[in-house]
Each structure stands twice: as structure tokens, then as C-alpha cells.
C-alpha positions in Angstrom: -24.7 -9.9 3.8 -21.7 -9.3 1.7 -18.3 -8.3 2.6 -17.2 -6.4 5.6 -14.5 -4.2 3.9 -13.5 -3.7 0.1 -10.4 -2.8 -1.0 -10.1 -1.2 -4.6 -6.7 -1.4 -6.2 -6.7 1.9 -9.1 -2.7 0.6 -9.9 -0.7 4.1 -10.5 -3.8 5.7 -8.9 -3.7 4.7 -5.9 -6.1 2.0 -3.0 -9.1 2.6 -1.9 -10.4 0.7 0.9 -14.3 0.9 2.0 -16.0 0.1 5.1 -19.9 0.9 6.4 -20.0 4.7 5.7 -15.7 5.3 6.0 -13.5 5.7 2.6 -9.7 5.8 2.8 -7.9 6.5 -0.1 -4.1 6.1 -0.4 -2.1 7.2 -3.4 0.3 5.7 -5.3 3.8 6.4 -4.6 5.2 8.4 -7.1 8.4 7.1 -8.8 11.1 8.4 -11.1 10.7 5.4 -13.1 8.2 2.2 -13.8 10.3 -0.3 -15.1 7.4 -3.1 -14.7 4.2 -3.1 -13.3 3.7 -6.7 -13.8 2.8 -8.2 -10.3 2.6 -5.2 -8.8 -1.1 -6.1 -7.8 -0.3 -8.9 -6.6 2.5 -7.9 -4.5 0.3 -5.5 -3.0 -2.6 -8.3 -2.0 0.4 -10.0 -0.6 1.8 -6.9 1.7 -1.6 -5.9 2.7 -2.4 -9.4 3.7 0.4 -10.2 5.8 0.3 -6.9 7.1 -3.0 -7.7 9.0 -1.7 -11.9 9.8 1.2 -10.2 11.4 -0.9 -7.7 13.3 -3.8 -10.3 13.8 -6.1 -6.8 13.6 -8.9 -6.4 10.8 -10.6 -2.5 12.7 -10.6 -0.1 10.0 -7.5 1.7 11.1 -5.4 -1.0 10.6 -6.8 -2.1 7.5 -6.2 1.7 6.0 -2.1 0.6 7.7 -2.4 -2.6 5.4 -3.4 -0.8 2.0 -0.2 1.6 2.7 2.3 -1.3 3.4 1.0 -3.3 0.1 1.5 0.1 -2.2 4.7 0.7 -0.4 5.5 -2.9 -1.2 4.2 -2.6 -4.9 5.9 0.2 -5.2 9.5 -1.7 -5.4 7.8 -4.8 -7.7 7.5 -2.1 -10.9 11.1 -0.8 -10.2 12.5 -3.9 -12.3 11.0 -6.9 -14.4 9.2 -9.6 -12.6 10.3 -10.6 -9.1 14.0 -9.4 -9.3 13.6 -6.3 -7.2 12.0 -8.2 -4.5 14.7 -11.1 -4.6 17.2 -8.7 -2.7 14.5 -6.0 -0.6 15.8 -5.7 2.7 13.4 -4.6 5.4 15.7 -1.4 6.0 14.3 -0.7 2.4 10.9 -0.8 3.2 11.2 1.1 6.4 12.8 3.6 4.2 9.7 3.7 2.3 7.0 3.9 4.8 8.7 7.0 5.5 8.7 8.5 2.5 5.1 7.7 1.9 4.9 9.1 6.0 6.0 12.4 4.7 4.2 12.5 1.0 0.8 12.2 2.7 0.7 13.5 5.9 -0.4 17.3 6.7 -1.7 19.5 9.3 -3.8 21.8 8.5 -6.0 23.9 10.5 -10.5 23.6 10.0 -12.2 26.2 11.0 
């Protein structure tokens, strides 16, 4: 009973995303400057949702995909008020992005 997976949005702090015993969390991408946050929340629902219609995939790995494309996509909502930065967001933007927030949180590091 109850949900499969739970997604907890922490705004400026970040996703986390639950699922039997597995936690992924995901940071928020740091900006120069939050202009808005208004709708950023809902921007995200909306990125991580269509991120798993698109991919038609709900396994835990995608899903922890999903939570990063909605914060990279929440990310541009609070650069201006309301919708405007989205009016004109190209997917060459976003692409951008996803590497940026490639390169902020991915490491290797040796366990011994």
C-alpha cells in the first residue's frame, strides 16, 4: 500500500527522490542570481513529469534522470518573474544545463 516512489522538492535545497530502501538526492543548481522563485516548483513537477512520458520508463534510475531534468528546468523559471524566462528557452539552453549540472555533481573517487 502507498506510493511506489516519493519525490521531495527542498526548493534551493535541492530533490530528493525515495524508493524501497534507495535515496537519491540532487542539489539545487547554484545560480548567480534568483530573480523569482515563483513557479519554480511547479516547473519542476512539469520537467520531471514529461521527462518519464517521453521516456515511458518509471525504474529508479530514470526517475533519479527526471528529478535532475525538473531542477535543471526550475533552475531557468527563478532567473526572471513568472513565465518570461521560459517563453523564449531553447532546448540548446537546457542541454547547456544538464551539462553544467553533469559537471557540478559528478566525481570519481576511489573506496577502499
Amino acid at each position: 500500500m502507498g506510493p511506489k516512489y516519493v519525490v521531495i522538492k527542498k526548493g534551493e535545497h535541492g530533490a530528493l527522490l525515495f524508493h524501497d530502501d534507495n535515496v537519491f538526492y540532487a542539489p539545487a543548481l547554484p545560480l548567480e542570481e534568483v530573480f523569482d522563485p515563483t513557479g519554480a516548483g511547479d516547473t519542476f513537477a512539469g520537467g520531471f513529469a514529461g521527462y518519464l512520458a517521453k521516456s515511458d520508463d518509471v525504474s529508479f534510475e530514470n526517475m533519479k534522470n527526471a528529478v535532475i531534468y525538473g531542477s535543471t528546468l526550475a533552475s531557468f523559471c527563478v532567473e526572471k518573474f513568472g513565465t518570461e524566462r521560459m517563453v523564449n528557452l531553447k532546448s540548446s539552453d537546457v542541454h547547456k544545463r544538464l551539462q553544467q549540472f553533469k559537471s557540478l555533481t559528478q566525481f570519481d573517487i576511489e573506496l577502499t
